[in-house]
Phi, psi and omega in degrees: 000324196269331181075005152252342191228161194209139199251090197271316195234122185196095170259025192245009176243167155241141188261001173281316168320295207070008192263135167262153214239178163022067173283177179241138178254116182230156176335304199266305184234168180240115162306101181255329174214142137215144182206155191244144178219159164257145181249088152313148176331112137126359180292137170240145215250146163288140172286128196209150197277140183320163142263323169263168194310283201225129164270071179312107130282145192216134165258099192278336172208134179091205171207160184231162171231137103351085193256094162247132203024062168089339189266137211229123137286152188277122187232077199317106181338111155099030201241153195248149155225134180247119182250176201229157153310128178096340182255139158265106198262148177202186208229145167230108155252128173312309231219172189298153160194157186255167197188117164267131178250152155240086200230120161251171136304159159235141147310159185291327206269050166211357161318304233273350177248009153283319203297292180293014164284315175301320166285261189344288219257034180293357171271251185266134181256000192257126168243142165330283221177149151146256190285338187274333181260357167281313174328299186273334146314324186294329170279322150308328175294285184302001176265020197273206180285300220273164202278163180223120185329093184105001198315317175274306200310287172001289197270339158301323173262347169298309194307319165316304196253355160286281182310339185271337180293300165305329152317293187294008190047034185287145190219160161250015168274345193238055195316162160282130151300131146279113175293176193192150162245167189268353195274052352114000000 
């Protein structure tokens, strides 16, 4: 409507509505959104209270700032922002961009990764880059049209190994050692 933004992938709206619809349900969570949007220059998101648990914003191409309650980050191409429920978040970009959103539920029995997600990133809400945009592109990717075998077993266990990764702080500037032996 605004002529700045452009929602290309959202199967989580209804747009006559603004109500969101089919969320997807897996063991550990419930999917309320993913979506890929575009940003024309200079677009600003209206402030609106998280409604879920953890909010993902990724920026794929350009960078955005980021708000959660007025406090605002820099968020960098391939870099993840985390917004929490209950915070008022809202997106600024000068310049163009592209952005994958993610917003899940956590199940009771995945509190114990909300709670230290929530704990980690109550300072800085911002990771550079690495392993969480390869994760959420592969999740965004299962969300196409045609149906796929396993599809929530799927989206549980990428969802599984995003959080736990952003718990672990993986990056791909910094990989984990593999010991290794020469005896092979």
């Amino acid at each position: 409507k605004d002529k700045k933004s452009l929602i290309v992938q959202n199967n989580f709206v209804d747009w006559r509505t603004g109500e969101l619809v089919s969320p997807v349900e897996t063991a550990d969570f419930t999917v309320v959104q993913v979506a890929e949007s575009y940003f024309i220059g200079g677009f600003e998101t209206k402030a609106h209270t998280q409604p879920c648990d953890v909010e993902l914003t990724i920026p794929l191409i350009g960078s955005l700032s980021s708000f959660a309650n007025e406090i605002g980050e820099r968020v960098e191409k391939n870099g993840v922002y985390i917004s929490f429920k209950g915070e008022k978040h809202r997106l600024f970009s000068k310049s163009s961009c592209r952005l994958l959103t993610i917003a899940v539920n956590f199940k009771k029995s995945r509190y114990p990764i909300l709670s230290e997600i929530r704990k980690q990133f109550s300072k800085t809400r911002t990771i550079p880059n690495g392993d969480p945009l390869s994760i959420s592109s592969r999740i965004a990717a299962e969300f196409s049209p045609e149906a796929r075998p396993f599809f929530e077993f799927y989206i549980n266990a990428l969802l599984n190994e995003l959080f736990i990764n952003l718990l672990r702080g993986a990056n791909t500037e910094n990989p984990v050692s593999v010991p290794h032996s020469e005896e092979c």
